[in-house]
N, C-alpha and C positions, 0 to 999 in steps of 0.2 A: 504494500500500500504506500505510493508516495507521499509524500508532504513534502509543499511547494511553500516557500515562504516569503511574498514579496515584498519589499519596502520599499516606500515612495512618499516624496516629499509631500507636507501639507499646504500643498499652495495647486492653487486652479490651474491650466493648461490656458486659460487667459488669466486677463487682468482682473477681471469683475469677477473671479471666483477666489475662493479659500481651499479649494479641498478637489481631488478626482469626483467624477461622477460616479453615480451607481450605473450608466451605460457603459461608462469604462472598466470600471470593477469587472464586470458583467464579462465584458470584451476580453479584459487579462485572464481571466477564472478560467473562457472556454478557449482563448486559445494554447495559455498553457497545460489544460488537460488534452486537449487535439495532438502535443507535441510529445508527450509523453507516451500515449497510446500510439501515435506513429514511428515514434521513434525505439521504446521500450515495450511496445504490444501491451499495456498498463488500462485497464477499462477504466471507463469514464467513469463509472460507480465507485472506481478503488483509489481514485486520485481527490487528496484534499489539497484546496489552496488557500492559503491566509493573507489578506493584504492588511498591512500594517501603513500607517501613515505617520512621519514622522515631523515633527514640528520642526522647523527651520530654527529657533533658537537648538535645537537640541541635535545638530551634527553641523560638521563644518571640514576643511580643507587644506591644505598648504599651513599648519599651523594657525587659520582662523576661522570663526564662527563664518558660515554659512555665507551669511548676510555682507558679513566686513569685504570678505574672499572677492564677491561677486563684486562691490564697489571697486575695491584697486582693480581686478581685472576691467572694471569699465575704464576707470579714469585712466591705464594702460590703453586702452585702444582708441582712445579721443588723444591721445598722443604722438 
């Protein structure tokens, strides 16, 4: 029995959002049981997936939070 376990940031795919969608959830749940059963013959039935969301204070990069990371890399490419 797999166990799939995804994590992804809690921030929208735009700007007016906070959080993935439940059509995306949806979307990652069946494609990665699809990949598993194509790839390891793993039934649909036997495969669980967990999607975890993780707050943007709460993991970060090159020695900084998330948020700071993303700022130098901007103000690096307006350079």
């Amino acid at each position: 029995m797999p166990i799939v376990n995804i994590q992804v940031t809690r921030e929208g795919t735009t700007p007016d959002r906070q959080s993935v969608t439940a059509e995306e959830k949806a979307a990652l749940i069946k494609g990665v049981s699809e990949v598993l059963l194509n790839v390891l013959n793993k039934p649909l039935e036997s495969t669980f997936v967990v999607i975890e969301e993780v707050d943007t204070d709460n993991w970060g990069w090159g020695g900084l939070p998330a948020l700071e990371y993303r700022k130098k890399l901007a103000e690096k490419t307006k350079s």
